[in-house]
Phi, psi and omega in degrees: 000146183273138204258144159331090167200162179317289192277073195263114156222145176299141165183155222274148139345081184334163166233149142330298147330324170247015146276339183297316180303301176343299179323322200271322230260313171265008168243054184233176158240031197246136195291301175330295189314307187289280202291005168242003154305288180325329202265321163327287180300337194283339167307287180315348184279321176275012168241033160127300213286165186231310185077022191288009170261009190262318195311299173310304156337288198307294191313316169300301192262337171246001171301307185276027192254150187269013204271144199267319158320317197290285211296315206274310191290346182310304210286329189291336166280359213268334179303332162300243178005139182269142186221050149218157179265189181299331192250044171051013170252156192321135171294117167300353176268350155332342197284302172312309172295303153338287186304335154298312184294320161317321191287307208303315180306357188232023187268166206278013195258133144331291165313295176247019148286327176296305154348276174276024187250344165273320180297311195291350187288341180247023191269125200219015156241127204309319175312287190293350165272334194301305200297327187290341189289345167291329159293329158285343189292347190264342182277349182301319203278336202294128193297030159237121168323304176329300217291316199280350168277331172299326171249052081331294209292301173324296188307340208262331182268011149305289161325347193245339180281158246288296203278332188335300170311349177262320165323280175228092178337282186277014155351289196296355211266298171328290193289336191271352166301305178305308174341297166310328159301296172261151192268345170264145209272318184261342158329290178296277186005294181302318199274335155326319190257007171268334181263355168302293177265017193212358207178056183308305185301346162288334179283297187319308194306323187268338178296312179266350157288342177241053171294335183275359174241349168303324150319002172270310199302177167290187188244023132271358187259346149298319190270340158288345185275348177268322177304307158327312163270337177287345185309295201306300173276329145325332193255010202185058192305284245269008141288003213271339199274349189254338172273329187333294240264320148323292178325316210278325187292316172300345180280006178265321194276176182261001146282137195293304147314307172320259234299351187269287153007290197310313186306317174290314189307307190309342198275302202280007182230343176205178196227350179319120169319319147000286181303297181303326185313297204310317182295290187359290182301330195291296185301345166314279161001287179310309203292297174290351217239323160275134225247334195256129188303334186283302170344291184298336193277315179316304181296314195293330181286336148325303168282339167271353164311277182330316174298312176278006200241318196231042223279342183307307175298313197283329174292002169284332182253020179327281195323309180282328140324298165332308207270043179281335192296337184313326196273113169320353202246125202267336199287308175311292208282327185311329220276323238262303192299295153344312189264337129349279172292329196270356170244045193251128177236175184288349173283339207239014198273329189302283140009259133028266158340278190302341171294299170308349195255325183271024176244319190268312141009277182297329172294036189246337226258326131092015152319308204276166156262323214233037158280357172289322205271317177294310191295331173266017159269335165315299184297328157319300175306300170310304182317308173307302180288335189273328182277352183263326193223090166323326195269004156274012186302299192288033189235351200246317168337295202294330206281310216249029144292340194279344171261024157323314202253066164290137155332293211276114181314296194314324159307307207298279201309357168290301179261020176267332165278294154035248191304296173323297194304311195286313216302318180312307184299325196245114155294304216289356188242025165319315169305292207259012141284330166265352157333314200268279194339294160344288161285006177230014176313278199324331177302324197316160164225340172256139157313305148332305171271000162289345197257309182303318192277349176242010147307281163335288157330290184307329172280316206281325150295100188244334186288199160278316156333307192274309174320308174310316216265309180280326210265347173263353170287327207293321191301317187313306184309325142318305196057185182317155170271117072229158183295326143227189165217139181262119146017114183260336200269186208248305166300031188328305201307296174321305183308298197331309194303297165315315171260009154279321154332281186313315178257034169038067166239154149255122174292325146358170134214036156260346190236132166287147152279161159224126193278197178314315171244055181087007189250164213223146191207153175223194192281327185293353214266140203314315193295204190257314153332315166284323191275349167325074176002086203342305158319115154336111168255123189307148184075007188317150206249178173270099191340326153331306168295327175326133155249209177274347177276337213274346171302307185272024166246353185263324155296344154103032185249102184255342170308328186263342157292352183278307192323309202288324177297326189279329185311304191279044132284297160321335198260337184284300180335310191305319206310309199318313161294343157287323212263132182252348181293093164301350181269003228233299192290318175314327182284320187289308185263348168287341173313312189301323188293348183273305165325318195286304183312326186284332171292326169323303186327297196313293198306335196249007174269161171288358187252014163268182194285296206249148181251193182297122185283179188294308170346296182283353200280281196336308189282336207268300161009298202280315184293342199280311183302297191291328168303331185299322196218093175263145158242173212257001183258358177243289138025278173287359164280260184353306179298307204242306180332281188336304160285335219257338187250000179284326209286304210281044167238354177262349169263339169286333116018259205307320165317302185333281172303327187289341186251329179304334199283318201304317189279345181277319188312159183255122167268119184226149163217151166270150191280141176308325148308348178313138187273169198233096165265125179312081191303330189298334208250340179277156208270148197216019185289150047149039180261163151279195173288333174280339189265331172277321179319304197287331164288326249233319164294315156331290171326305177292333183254352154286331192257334174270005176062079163299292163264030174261126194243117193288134131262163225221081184283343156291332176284325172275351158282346173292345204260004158259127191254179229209116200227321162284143183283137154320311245250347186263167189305318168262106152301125177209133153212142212261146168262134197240102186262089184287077155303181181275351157229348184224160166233137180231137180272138188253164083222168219230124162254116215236085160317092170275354179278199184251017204237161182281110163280135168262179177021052190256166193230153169279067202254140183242170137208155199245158155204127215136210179233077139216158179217189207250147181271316206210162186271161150291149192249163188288126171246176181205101187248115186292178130031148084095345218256173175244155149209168172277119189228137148269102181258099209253131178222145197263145137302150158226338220211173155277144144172142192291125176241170181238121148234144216242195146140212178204192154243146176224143171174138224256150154215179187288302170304345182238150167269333185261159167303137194239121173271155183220121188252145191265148165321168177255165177231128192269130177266093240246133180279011150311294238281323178260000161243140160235146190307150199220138164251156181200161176283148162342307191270331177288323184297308194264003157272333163312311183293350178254357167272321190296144197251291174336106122327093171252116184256131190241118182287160209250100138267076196229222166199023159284140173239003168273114158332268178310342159285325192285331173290321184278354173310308147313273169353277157324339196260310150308357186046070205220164175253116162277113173283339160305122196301154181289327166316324192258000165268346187298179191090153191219099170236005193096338217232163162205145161207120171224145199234141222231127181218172189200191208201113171290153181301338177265350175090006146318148159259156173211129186246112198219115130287122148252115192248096169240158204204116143308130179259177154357302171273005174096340185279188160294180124186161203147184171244125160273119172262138167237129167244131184199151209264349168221156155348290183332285185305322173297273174001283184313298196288339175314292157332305167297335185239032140297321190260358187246325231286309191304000165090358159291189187282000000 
């Protein structure tokens, strides 16, 4: 059985040898020796060893030693040690232990009267507490507070025991005498929380004769008087209008704890708005008042409880939620923003807006180390907020145009998709977003956001002015032509040489030079200089003049040179419709046409690192034929096609969101049978305001059918598993309950024979990332008979575990013990991931950090693409993040990417690359990526076993 004690420490399996040293070691007289004698023994007692030639030892040398470590190590052995034989009655040498506990209670020291008035509290045979109770009852008196909360705590846990009430009748009598009495804060705690468990109704007579003095009291004896009332009103709804009124008075002191409590009891007991305001304001309160970040975080999960329960009420309190952004700790301001974007309405979006635009503002101020990463959750929020409410695009757009050219890429490109997403939603501010656009080009430094913003350009720019506007920021940006020039002289190698000298550059571009004034340059390097031809070339520009697309073409970045050909390709087509002047347009593209050939050049010379990939080759290619041969059927893909799939990808967007909120909503009903109550009609003598609020929220959520909660009883039988044959002597099968950290076993064992198992047991083991919480205990089962066995296993990972294990258990007739080994029960890693969203850019800075890999080759006998994707999809509990648009279409091809989110905040990430062959079949690659082992394994595992379209 398993035994009972204060202390689990791991420690090795005794020898002989080494109780005899113990022995010698306490029948010494050096005190040291003797507390690290004890503590040996009290280890070896918690592994297993029983040690009965040690007992008489301790009663002789340590029972009288005054040393105050020896006695506390006394009580923990006294706490082992088994003090009944087999058949539960009391051990005569116990008699000797009474009579020390007696001595201890009355001894002049503190300390260890306090010590052992805590040991008897975990003491639970009655022979040896009946002689002690007039000692404890006379320490109930004792002028030190220490001594008198401890025999409180005794007296209460005497009382709780089987006999207790027989022990001490008039306790409950006793203690509420003290009560009335005392003067120490945790001393009344104690005696409070005895009648709190023992005397509920005594606890309520003094809670409410001294209701106008609870706000006096202490703050541990505030948090049993709340726990007290929430005892009261669950077990007593139609009692809840006489504690309201207590709640509401503790929402005043000045412990942070009481008022956190208060808030929660006020949530969980009524539902009047009256209440959610007052909690609401309380954790607002907390959320500022408190200084330590787990506190706040703690709180903020308070308030999104509320947001979802309540949201109506919480939107009134936004602004006080905002000012949490206050807090340096981004896990706070993420969380803070999150509860934030779901309460923003059209009264409260102005407001809002202007908090977040003076929060990005000051991260301009660059104080911080991790002001980029606040500022792109700024850009986020805003973003969020301009797609919900259009008509604040213009107040915010112009501001977080000035970070286009941001350090932190990830910020810059948050708001160039931004910027992109408003120019489309909003027409009306199209001009004077690409004005600033125009003009503020030039700042850009990523290669990305430079490709989004001459997207933009290319679409948006419609008048003549702006086409015009566009095709010369773009030329600025370049700079002169030619991007390089190759050596016309016979001695090329020489010139080249010669003229790296002169502009102290190296043409390599395996070795950096270092210039004049200590900064290091290659032929790829931002200045113009570094950009310098092997050849002197006349007119050479000043590094001043460099612009920024022309740095980052110089870098051997030809994706964006494909972006820049097409752009001005696009601008030459518009000009074609604006422009009526022809010599205008003619002038334009062959200008464009020169820019494109020169990138080409740039690309197929030898002096880049990387020469041109084919891709970009293609595309750059492709615009020179169409300037060359435009047709009015390629015209319109270019012109219109474009805008026209950015449009449906922004209404597959908002669908997107739209079904998520729909699937978040709570759905309910009411039975057509329901009793229907008439608020109106009910008698209002002598309720309060808070107590009608409350009726009236009861009513609303009885009539939307709140509180009918269905269970899903076919779901809990697939969850009985079968661990035993019919045909064997013991039946067993376990109900498998899968919480988010732990799994608990039901399971129900059934003596099918006619004879009494003795000691049969229940043995588990695990393997995986589980472990077992506790050992197994002995049963005795008659005849014919079932019992209930509970088994707790901790979770730590996603990851597939096996428990495994038997039954064992003696009968009379046999000596030896008969195993029965049980089916394993599989833990299936469903249980623990669910669909999850996240953006394009987060999936793909996740998929390129994770170092776990699983790759599973596509083996099934599905032939449809999209049945096997949603086959997946299902089979994995996963969110396809691929918009359904861009999977429509019968090309043969699917490539769609799938993520989801463990109970532990683990991520899992699966690419599916898949391709129809000839014959109709799949074949591809599943990829799963994930940041630990497990979970990549597991899900591996899982569509290795699922994929072939079986159950």
């Amino acid at each position: 059985m398993e035994k009972s004690c204060s202390l689990l420490v791991h420690f090795d399996k005794g020898t002989p040898a080494l109780a005899n040293e113990i022995k010698e070691a306490l029948e010494g007289n050096d005190d040291a020796a003797k507390i690290d004698a004890m503590k040996k023994a009290v280890m070896l007692l918690l592994n297993g060893e029983t040690l009965p030639q040690l007992f008489i030892t301790i009663v002789r040398y340590v029972l009288p030693s005054e040393d105050h470590t020896v006695q506390k190590l006394l009580l923990l052995y006294l706490e082992i040690i088994d003090k009944t034989d087999s058949k539960g009655k009391i051990l005569p040498e116990m008699i000797l232990i009474c009579q020390n506990l007696r001595n201890n209670l009355q001894h002049p020291n503190e300390y260890i009267r306090g010590v052992t008035l805590r040991f008897l509290c975990r003491l639970n045979e009655t022979e040896i507490i009946e002689p002690l109770i007039p000692s404890i009852l006379s320490n109930l008196e004792h002028r030190h507070p220490y001594i008198r909360r401890n025999a409180i705590l005794a007296v209460m846990a005497i009382y709780k025991l089987p006999q207790g009430e027989q022990l001490l009748i008039d306790a409950p009598e006793m203690i509420e005498k003290v009560l009335s009495t005392e003067a120490d804060q945790s001393a009344k705690r104690n005696a409070f929380l005895m009648l709190f468990a023992c005397a509920q109704e005594r606890a309520v007579n003094y809670l409410l004769t001294h209701v106008d003095r609870v706000g006096e009291w202490g703050e541990l004896l505030q948090m049993v008087v709340l726990e007290l009332i929430r005892k009261v009103c669950r077990t007593n709804t139609g009692e809840k209008g006489k504690y309201m009124k207590i709640i509401i008075s503790l929402l005043n002191v000045p412990s942070a704890a009481v008022i956190y409590e208060c808030a929660g009891t006020l949530v969980s007991l009524s539902s009047a708005p009256t209440a959610i305001r007052a909690a609401a304001n309380t954790y607002c309160q907390l959320l500022l008042s408190q200084s330590d970040n787990n506190v706040k975080l703690i709180v903020l999960d308070r308030l999104n409880e509320l947001k979802a329960s309540h949201r109506e009420i919480m939107v009134d309190m936004i602004m006080d939620v905002l000012r949490a952004l206050s807090s340096p700790n981004h896990d706070i301001r993420r969380k803070t923003l999150d509860i934030v974007l779901d309460l923003i309405t059209p009264r409260n979006i102005n407001e809002v807006v202007l908090t977040l635009k003076k929060e990005v503002v000051k991260t301009q101020s660059g104080e911080l180390e991790k002001d980029g990463e606040y500022r792109q959750m700024l850009i986020q929020a805003i973003h969020s907020c301009a797609i919900k409410f259009p008509e604040v695009a213009s107040t915010v757009v112009h501001l977080l145009m000035d970070f286009l050219g941001d350090s932190n890429v990830a910020s810059a490109m948050d708001v160039a998709v931004f910027v992109r997403e408003i120019i489309e939603t909003n027409p009306k501010l199209r001009v004077s977003i690409i004005t600033r656009l125009l003009d503020t080009f030039y700042q850009i430094r990523s290669a990305r956001v430079c490709s989004c913003a001459l997207w933009i350009i290319s679409e948006y720019c419609l008048a003549l002015s702006e086409v015009e506007s566009g095709i010369a920021t773009i030329k600025q940006c370049l700079g002169d032509l030619p991007f390089y020039m190759a050596s016309e002289e016979g001695d090329g190698i020489e010139s080249s040489k010669k003229s790296q000298q002169v502009n102290s550059i190296t043409v390599s571009s395996k070795r950096p030079a270092i210039l004049a004034d200590g900064t290091y340059a290659t032929q790829s390097a931002a200045s113009e200089t570094a950009f310098s031809p092997p050849t002197v070339v006349q007119g050479t520009l000043t590094s001043g003049n460099s612009g920024n697309l022309r740095s980052l073409l110089l870098t051997g970045d030809f994706f964006l040179g494909a972006v820049v050909a097409c752009t001005m390709t696009k601008l030459v087509l518009r000009l074609v419709e604006v422009q009526s002047l022809k010599s205008e347009v003619n002038k334009a593209s062959t200008q464009v046409l020169l820019i494109i050939v020169s990138m080409l050049q740039l690309g197929q010379s030898s002096f880049l690192p990387h020469p041109i990939d084919n891709d970009s080759y293609d595309r750059i290619v492709l615009c020179i034929r169409l300037l060359c041969n435009p047709s009015e059927e390629i015209k319109k893909i270019w012109l219109q096609s474009c805008r026209e799939s950015f449009v449906q990808m922004l209404a597959d967007k908002q669908l997107r969101e739209t079904e998520e909120l729909k699937a978040k909503a709570q759905v309910s009903h009411a039975q057509p049978d329901d009793l229907i109550d008439f608020y109106h009609l009910k008698s209002r003598r002598g309720m309060s305001q808070l107590e009608l609020e409350d009726e009236v929220q009861d009513d609303l959520k009885r009539a939307t059918g709140e509180f009918v909660k269905e269970g899903d009883a076919a779901n809990k039988l697939n969850r009985i598993l079968q661990l035993t044959g019919f045909s064997d002597p013991v039946y067993a099968e376990a109900y498998v309950t899968v919480n988010h950290y732990d799994i608990v076993l039901d399971v129900t064992v059934i003596n099918r024979t006619k004879e009494t198992l003795q000691n049969l047991c229940l043995e588990l083991a695990t393997m995986g990332d589980l472990k077992l919480v506790e050992r197994p205990q002995n049963y005795t089962l008659a005849p014919e008979s079932s019992k209930q066995i509970k088994a707790n296993i901790k979770v730590s990972s996603t990851e597939t575990g096996v428990i495994f294990g038997n039954i064992v258990y003696e009968t009379s007739n046999v000596f030896e013990r008969t195993v029965i080994v049980l089916n394993d029960i599989h833990i299936d890693i469903m249980d623990y991931i669910s669909p999850a969203v996240c953006s394009d850019a987060a999936f793909r800075t996740m998929w390129a950090e994770f170092e776990w890999e699983n790759k599973v080759a596509v083996n099934t006998v599905i032939q449809d693409e999209k049945e096997f994707l949603d086959h997946i999809i299902k089979s994995t509990n996963m969110k396809c993040l691929t918009a359904p648009s861009a999977l429509e279409g019968d090309c043969g091809f699917l490539a769609a990417n799938l993520y989801a989110k463990s109970v532990f905040g683990e991520d899992a990430l699966v690419n599916l690359s898949i391709e129809k062959q000839g014959d109709g079949k799949l074949s591809g690659y599943i990829r799963i990526r994930s940041k630990t082992q497990g979970i990549a394994l597991s899900l591996g595992d899982k569509i290795t076993l699922k994929q072939k379209g079986g159950a």
